[in-house]
PDB file of N, CA, C and O in Angstrom:
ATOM      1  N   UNK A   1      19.961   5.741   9.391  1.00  0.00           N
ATOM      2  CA  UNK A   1      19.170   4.559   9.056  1.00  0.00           C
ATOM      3  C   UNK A   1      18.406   4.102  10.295  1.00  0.00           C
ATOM      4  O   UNK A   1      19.016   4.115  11.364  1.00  0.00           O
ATOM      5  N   UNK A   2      17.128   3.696  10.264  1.00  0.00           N
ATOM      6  CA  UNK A   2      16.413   2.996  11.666  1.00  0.00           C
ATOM      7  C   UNK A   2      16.989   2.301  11.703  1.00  0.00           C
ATOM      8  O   UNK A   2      17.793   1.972  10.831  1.00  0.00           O
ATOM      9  N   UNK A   3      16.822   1.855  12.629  1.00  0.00           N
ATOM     10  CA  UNK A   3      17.651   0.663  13.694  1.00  0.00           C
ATOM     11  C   UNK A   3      16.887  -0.738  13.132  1.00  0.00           C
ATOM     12  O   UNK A   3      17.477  -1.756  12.771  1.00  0.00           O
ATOM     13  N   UNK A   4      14.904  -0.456  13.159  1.00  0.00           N
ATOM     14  CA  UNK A   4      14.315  -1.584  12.610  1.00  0.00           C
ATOM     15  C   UNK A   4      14.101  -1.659  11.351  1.00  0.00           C
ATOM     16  O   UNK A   4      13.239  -2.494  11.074  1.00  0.00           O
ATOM     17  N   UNK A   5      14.624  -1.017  10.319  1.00  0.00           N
ATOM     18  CA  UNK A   5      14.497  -1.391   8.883  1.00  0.00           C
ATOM     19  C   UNK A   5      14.973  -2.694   8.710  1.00  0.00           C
ATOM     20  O   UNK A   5      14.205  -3.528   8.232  1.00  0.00           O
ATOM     21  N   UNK A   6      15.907  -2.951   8.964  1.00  0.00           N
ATOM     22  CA  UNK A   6      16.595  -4.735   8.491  1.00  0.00           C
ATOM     23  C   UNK A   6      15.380  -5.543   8.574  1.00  0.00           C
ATOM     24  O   UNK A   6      14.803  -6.058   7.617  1.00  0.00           O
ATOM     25  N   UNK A   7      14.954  -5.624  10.122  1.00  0.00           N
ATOM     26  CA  UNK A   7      14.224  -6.794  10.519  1.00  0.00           C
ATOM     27  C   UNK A   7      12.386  -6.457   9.669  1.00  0.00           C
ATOM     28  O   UNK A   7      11.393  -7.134   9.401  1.00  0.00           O
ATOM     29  N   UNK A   8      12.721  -5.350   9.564  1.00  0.00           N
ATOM     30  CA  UNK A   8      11.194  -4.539   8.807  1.00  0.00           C
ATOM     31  C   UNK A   8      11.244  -5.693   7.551  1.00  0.00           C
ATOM     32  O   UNK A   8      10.604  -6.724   7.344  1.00  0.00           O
ATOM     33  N   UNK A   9      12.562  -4.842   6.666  1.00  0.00           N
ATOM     34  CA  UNK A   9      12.532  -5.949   5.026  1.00  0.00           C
ATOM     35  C   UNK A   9      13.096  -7.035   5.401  1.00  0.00           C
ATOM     36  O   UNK A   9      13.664  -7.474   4.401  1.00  0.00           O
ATOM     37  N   UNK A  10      13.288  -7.815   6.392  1.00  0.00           N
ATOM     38  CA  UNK A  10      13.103  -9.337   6.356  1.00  0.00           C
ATOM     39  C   UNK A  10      12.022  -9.859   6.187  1.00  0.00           C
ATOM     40  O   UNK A  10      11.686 -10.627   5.285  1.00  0.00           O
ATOM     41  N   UNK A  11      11.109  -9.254   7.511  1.00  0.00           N
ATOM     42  CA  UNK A  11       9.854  -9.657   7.675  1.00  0.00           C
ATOM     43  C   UNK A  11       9.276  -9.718   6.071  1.00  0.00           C
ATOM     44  O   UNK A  11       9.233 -10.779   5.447  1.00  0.00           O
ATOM     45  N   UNK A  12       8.830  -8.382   5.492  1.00  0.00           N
ATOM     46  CA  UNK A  12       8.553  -8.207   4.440  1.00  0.00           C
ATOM     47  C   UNK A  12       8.308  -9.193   3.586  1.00  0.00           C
ATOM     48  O   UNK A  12       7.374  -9.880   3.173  1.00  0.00           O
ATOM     49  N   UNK A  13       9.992  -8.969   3.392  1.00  0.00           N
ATOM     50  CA  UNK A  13      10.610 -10.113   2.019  1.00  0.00           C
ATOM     51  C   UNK A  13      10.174 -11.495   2.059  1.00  0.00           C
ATOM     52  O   UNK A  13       9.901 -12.176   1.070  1.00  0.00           O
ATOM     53  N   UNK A  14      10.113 -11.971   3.629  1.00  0.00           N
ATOM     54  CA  UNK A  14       9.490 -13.337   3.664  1.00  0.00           C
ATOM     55  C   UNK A  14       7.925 -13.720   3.444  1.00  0.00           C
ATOM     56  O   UNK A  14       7.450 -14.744   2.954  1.00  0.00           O
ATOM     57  N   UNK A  15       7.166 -12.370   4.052  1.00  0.00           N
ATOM     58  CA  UNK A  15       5.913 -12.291   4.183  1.00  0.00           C
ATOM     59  C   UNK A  15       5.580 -12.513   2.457  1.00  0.00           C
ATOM     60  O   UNK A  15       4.845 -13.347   1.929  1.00  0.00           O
ATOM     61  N   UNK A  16       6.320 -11.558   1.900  1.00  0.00           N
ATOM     62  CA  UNK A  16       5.977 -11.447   0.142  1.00  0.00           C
ATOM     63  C   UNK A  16       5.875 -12.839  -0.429  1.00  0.00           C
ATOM     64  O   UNK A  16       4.950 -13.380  -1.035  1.00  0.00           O
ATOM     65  N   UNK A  17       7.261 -13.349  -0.020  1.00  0.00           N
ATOM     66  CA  UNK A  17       7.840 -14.900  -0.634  1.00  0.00           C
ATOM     67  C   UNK A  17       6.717 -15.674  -0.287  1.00  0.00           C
ATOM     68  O   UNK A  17       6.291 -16.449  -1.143  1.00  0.00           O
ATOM     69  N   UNK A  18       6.095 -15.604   0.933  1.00  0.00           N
ATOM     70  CA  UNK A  18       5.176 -16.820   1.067  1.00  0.00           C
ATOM     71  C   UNK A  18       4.237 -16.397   0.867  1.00  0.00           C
ATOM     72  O   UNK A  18       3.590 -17.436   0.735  1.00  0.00           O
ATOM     73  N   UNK A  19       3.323 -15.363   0.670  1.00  0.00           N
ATOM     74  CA  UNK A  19       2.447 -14.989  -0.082  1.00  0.00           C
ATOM     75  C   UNK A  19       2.327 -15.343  -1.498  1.00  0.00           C
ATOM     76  O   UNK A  19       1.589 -16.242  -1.899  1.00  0.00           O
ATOM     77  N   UNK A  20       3.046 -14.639  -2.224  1.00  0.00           N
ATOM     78  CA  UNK A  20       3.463 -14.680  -3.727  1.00  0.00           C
ATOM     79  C   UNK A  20       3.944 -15.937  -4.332  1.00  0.00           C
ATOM     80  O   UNK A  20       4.029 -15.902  -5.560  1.00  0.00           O
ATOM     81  N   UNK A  21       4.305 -17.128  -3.707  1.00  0.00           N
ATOM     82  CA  UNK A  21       5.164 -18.141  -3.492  1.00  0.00           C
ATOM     83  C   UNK A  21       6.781 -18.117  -4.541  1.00  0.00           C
ATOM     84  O   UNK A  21       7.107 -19.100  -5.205  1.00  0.00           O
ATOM     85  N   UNK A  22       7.326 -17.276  -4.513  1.00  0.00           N
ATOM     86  CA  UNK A  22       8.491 -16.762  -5.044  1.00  0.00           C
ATOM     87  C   UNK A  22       9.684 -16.629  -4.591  1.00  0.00           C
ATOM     88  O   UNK A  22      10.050 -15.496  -4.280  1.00  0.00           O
ATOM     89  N   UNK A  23      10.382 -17.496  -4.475  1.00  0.00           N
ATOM     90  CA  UNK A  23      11.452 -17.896  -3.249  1.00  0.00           C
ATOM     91  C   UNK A  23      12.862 -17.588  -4.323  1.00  0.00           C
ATOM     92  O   UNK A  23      13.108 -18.069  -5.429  1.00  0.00           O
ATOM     93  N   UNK A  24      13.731 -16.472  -3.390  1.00  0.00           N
ATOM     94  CA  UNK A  24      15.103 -16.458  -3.903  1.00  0.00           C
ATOM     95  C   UNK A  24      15.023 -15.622  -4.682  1.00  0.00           C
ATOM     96  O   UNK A  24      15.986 -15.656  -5.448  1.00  0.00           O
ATOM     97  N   UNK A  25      14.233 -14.737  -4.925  1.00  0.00           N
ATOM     98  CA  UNK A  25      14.045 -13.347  -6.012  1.00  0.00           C
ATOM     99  C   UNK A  25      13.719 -12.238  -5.299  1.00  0.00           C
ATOM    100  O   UNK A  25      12.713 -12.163  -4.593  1.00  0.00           O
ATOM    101  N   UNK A  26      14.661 -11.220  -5.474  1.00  0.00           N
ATOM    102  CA  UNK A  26      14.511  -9.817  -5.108  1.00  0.00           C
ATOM    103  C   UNK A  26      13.829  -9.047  -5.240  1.00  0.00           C
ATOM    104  O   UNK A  26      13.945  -8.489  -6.331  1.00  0.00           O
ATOM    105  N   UNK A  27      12.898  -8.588  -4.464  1.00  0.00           N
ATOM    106  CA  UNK A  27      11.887  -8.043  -4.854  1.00  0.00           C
ATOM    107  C   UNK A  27      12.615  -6.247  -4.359  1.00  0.00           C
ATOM    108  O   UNK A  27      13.312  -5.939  -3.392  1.00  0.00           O
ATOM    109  N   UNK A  28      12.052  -5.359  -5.538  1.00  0.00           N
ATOM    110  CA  UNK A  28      12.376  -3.954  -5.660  1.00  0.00           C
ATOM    111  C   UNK A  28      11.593  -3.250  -5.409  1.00  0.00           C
ATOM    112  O   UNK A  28      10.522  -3.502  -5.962  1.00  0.00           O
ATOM    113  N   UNK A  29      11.616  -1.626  -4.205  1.00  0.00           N
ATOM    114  CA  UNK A  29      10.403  -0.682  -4.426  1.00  0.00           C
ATOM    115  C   UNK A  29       9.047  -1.192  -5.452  1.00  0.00           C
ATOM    116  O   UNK A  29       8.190  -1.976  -5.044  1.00  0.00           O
ATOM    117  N   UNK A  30       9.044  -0.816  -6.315  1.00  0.00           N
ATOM    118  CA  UNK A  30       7.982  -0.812  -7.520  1.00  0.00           C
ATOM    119  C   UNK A  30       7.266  -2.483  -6.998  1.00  0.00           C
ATOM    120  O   UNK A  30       6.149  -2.695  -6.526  1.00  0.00           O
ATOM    121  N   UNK A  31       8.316  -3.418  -7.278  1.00  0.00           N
ATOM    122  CA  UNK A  31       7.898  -4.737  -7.132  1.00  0.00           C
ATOM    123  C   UNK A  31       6.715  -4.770  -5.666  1.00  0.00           C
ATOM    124  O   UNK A  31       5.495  -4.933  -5.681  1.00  0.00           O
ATOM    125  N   UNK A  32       7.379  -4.611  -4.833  1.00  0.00           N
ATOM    126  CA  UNK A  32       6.820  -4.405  -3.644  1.00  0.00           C
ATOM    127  C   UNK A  32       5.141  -3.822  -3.472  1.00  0.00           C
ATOM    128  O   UNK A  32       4.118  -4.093  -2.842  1.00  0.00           O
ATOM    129  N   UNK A  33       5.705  -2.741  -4.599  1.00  0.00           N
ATOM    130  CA  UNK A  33       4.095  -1.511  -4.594  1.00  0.00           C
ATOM    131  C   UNK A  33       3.355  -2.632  -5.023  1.00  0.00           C
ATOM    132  O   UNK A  33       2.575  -3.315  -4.358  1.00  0.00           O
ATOM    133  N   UNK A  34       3.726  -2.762  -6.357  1.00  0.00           N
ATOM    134  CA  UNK A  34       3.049  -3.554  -7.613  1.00  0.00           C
ATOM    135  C   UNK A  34       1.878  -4.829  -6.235  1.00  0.00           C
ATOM    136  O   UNK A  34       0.670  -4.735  -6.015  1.00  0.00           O
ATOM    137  N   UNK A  35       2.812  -5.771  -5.662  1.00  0.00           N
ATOM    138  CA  UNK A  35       2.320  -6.384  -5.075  1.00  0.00           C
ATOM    139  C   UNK A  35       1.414  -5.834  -4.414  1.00  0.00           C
ATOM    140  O   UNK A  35       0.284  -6.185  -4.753  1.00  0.00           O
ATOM    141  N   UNK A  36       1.501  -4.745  -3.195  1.00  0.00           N
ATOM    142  CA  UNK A  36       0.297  -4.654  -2.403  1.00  0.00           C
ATOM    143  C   UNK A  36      -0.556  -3.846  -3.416  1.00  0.00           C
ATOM    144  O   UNK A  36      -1.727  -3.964  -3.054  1.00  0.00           O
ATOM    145  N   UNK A  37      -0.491  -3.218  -4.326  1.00  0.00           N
ATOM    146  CA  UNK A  37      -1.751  -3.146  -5.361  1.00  0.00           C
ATOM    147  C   UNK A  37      -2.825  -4.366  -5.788  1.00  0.00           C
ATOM    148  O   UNK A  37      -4.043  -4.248  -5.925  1.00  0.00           O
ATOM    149  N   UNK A  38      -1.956  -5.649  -5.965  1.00  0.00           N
ATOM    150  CA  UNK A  38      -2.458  -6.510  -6.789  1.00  0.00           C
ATOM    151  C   UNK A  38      -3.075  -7.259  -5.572  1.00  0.00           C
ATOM    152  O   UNK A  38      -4.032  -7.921  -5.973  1.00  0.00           O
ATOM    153  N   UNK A  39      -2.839  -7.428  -3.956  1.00  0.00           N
ATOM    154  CA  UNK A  39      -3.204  -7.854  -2.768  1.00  0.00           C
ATOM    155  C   UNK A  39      -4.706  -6.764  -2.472  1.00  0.00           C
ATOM    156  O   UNK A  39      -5.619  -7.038  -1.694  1.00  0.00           O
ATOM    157  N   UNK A  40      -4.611  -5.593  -3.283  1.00  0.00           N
ATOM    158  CA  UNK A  40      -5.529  -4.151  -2.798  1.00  0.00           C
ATOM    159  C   UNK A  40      -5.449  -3.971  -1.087  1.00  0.00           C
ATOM    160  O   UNK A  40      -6.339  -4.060  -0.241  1.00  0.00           O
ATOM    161  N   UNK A  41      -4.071  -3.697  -0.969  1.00  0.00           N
ATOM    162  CA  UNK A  41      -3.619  -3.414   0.478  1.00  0.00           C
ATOM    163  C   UNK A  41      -3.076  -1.935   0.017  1.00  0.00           C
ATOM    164  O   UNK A  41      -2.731  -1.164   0.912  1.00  0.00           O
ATOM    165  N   UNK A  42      -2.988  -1.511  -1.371  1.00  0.00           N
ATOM    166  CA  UNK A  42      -2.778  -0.224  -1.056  1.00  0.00           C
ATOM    167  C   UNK A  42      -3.326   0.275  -2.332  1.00  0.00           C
ATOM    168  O   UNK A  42      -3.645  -0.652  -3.076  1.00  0.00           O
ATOM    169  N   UNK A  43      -3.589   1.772  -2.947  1.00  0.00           N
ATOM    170  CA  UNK A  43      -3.571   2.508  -4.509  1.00  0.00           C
ATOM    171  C   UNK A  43      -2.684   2.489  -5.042  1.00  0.00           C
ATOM    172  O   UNK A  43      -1.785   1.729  -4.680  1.00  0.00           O
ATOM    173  N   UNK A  44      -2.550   3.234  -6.035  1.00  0.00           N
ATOM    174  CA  UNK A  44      -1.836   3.428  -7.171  1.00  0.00           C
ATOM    175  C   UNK A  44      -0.722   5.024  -6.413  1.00  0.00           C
ATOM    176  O   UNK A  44      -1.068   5.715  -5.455  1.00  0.00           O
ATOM    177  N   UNK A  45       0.092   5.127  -6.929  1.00  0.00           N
ATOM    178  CA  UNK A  45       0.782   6.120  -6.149  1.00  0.00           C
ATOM    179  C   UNK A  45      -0.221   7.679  -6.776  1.00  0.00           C
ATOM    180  O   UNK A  45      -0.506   7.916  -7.950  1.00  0.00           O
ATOM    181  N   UNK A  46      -0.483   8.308  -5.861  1.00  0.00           N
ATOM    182  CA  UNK A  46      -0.960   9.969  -6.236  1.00  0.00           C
ATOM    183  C   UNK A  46      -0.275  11.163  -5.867  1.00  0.00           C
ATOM    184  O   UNK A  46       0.892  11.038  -5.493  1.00  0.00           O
ATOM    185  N   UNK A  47      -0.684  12.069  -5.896  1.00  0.00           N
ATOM    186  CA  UNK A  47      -0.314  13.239  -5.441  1.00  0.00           C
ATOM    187  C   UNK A  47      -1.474  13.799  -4.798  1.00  0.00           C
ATOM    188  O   UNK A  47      -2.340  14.390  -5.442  1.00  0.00           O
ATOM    189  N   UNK A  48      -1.531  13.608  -3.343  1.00  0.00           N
ATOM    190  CA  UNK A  48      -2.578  14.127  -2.600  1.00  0.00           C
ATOM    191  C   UNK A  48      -3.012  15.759  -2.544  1.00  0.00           C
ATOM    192  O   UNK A  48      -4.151  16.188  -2.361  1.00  0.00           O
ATOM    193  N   UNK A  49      -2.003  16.402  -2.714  1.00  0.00           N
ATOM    194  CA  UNK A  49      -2.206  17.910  -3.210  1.00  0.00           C
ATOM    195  C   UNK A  49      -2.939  17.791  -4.583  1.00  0.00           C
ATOM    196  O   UNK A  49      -3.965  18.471  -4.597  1.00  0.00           O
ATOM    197  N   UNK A  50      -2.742  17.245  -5.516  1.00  0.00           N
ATOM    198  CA  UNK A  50      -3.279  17.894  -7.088  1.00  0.00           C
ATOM    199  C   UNK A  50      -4.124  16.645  -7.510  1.00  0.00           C
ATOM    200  O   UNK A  50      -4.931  16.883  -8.408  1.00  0.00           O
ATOM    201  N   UNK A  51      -4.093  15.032  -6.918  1.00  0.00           N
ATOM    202  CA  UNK A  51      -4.948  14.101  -7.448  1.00  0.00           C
ATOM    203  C   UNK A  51      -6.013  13.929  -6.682  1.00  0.00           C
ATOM    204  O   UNK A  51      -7.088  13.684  -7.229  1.00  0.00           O
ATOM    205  N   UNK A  52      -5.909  14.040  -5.023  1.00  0.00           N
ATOM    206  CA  UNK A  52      -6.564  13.673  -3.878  1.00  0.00           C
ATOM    207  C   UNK A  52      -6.348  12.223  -3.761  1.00  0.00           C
ATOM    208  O   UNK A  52      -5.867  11.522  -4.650  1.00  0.00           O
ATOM    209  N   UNK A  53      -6.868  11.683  -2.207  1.00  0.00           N
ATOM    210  CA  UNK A  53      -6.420  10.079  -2.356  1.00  0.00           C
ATOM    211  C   UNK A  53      -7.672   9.472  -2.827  1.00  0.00           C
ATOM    212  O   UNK A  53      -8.859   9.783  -2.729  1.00  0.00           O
ATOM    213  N   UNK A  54      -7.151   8.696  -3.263  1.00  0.00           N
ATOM    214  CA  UNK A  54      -8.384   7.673  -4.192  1.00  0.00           C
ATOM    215  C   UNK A  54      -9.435   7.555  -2.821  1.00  0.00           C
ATOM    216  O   UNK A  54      -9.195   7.831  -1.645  1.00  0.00           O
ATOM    217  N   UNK A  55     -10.909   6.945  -3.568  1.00  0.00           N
ATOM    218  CA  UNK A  55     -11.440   6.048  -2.170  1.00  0.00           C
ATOM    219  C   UNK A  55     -12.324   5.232  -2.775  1.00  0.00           C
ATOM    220  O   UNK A  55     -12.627   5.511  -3.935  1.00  0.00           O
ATOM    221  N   UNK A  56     -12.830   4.249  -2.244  1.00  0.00           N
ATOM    222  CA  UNK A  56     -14.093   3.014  -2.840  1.00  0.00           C
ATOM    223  C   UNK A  56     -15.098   3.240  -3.215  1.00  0.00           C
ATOM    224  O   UNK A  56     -15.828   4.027  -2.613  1.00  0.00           O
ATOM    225  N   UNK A  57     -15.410   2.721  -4.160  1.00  0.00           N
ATOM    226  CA  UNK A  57     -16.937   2.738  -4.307  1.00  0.00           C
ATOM    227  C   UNK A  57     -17.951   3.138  -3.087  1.00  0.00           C
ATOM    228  O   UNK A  57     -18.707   4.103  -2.977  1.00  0.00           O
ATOM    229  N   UNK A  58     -17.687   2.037  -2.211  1.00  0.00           N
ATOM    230  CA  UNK A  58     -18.656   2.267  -1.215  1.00  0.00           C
ATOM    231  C   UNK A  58     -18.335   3.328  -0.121  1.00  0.00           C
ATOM    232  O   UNK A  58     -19.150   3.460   0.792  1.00  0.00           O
ATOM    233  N   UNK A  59     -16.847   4.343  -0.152  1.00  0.00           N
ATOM    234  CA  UNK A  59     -16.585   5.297   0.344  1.00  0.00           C
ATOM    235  C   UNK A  59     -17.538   6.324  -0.384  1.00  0.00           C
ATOM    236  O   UNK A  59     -18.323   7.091   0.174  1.00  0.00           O
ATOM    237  N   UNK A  60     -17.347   6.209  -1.562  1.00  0.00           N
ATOM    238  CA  UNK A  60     -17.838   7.099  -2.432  1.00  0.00           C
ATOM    239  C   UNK A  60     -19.452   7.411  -2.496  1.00  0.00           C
ATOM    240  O   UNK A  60     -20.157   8.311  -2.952  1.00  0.00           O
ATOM    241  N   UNK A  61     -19.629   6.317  -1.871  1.00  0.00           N
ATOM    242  CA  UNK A  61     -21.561   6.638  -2.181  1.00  0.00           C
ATOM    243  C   UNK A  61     -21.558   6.870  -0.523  1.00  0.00           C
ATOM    244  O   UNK A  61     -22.426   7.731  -0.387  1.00  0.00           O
ATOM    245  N   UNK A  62     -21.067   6.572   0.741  1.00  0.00           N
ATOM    246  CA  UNK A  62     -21.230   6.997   2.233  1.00  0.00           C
ATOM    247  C   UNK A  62     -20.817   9.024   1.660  1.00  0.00           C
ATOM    248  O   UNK A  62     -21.274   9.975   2.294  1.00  0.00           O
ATOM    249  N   UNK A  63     -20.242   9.122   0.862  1.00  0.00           N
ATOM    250  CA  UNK A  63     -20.055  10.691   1.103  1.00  0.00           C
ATOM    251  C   UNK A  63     -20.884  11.130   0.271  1.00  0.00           C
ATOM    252  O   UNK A  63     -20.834  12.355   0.161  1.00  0.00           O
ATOM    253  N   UNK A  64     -21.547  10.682  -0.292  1.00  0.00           N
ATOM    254  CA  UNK A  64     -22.760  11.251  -1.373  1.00  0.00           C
ATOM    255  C   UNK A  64     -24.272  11.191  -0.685  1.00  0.00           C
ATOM    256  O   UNK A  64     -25.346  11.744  -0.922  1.00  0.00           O
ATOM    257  N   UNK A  65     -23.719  10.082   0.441  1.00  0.00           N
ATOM    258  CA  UNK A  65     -25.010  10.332   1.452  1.00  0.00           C
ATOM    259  C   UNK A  65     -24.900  11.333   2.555  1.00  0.00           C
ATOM    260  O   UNK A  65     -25.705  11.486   3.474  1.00  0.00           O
ATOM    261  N   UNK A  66     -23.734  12.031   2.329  1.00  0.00           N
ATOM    262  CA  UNK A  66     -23.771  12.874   4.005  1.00  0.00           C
ATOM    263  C   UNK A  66     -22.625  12.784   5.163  1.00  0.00           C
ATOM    264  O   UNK A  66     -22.246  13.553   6.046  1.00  0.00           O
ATOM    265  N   UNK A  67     -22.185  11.232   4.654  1.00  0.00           N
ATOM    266  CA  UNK A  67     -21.294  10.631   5.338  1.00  0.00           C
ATOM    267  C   UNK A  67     -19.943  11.311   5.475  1.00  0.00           C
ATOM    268  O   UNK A  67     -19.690  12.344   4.855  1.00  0.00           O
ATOM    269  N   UNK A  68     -19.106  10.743   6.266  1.00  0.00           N
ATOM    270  CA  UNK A  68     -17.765  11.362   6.263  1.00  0.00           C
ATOM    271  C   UNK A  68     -16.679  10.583   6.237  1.00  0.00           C
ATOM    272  O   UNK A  68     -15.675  11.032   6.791  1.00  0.00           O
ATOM    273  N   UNK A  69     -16.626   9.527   5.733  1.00  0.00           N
ATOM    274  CA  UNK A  69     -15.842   8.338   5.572  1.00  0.00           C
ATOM    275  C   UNK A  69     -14.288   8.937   5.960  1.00  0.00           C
ATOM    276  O   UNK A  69     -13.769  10.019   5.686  1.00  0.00           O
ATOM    277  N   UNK A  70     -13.917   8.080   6.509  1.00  0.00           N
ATOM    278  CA  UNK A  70     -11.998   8.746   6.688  1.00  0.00           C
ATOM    279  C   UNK A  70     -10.768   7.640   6.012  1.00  0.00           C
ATOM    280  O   UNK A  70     -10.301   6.555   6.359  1.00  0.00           O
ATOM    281  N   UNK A  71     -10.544   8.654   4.785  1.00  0.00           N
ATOM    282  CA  UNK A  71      -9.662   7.740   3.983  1.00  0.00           C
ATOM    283  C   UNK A  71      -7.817   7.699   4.611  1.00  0.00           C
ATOM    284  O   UNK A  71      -6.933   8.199   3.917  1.00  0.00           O
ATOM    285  N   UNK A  72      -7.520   7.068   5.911  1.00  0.00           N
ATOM    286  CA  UNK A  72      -6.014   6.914   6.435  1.00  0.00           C
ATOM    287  C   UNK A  72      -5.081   6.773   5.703  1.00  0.00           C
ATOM    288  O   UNK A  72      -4.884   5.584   5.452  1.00  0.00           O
ATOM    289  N   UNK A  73      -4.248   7.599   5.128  1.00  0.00           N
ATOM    290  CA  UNK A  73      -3.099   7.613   4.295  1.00  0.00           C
ATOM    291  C   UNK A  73      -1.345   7.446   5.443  1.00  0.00           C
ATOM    292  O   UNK A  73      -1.009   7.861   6.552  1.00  0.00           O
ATOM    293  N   UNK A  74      -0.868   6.847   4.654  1.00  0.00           N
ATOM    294  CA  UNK A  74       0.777   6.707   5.110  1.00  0.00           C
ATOM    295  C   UNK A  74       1.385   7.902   3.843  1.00  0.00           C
ATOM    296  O   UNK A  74       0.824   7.977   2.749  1.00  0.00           O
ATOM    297  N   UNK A  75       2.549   8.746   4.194  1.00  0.00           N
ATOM    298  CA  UNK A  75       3.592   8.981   3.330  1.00  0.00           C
ATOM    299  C   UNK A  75       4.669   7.879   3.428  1.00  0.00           C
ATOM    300  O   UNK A  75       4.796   7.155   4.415  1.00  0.00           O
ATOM    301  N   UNK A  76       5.353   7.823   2.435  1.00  0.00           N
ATOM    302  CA  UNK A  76       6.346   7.059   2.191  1.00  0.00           C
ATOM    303  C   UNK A  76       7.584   7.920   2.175  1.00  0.00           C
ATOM    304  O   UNK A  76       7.677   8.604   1.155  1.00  0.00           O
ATOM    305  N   UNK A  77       8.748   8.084   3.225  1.00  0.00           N
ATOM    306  CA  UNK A  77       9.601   8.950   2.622  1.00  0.00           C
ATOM    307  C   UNK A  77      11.122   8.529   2.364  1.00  0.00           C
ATOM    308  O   UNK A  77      11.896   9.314   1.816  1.00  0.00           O
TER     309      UNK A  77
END
C-alpha cells in the first residue's frame, strides 16, 4: 500500500464534500469517476488500445488543421 494513499483519500473525500456539498456520505470508485465526469475533469472510462482517448471539439478541429494537440492520459491501476 503507498504510504500517501490515506492522506491522498482524505484530501479527496473532503475536496469532493465541499465541492459537491455532501457531508458524511461515502463516496465509492464509480461515485468518485461519476463526479470528475460531471466537474469534466476527466472522460468516460475507454480502452485506449481499441477506443482511443476521447478529445474536444476544439482538439478535434487543431488536428484537422495539421495540428498535433497532446491528449495527457493517467492509467488508473
Amino acid at each position: 500500500m503507498n504510504p500517501n494513499q490515506p492522506q491522498f483519500e482524505t484530501y479527496w473525500r473532503k475536496r469532493i464534500s465541499e465541492e459537491t456539498k455532501i457531508n458524511n456520505k461515502e463516496i465509492d470508485f464509480y461515485g468518485w469517476l461519476d463526479f470528475g465526469k460531471e466537474m469534466k475533469w476527466c472522460s468516460d472510462v475507454v480502452c485506449e488500445t481499441h477506443d482511443l482517448v476521447p478529445i474536444t471539439e476544439k482538439e478535434e478541429r487543431m488536428w484537422e488543421k495539421g495540428e498535433d494537440p497532446c491528449c495527457t492520459i493517467v492509467r488508473i491501476w
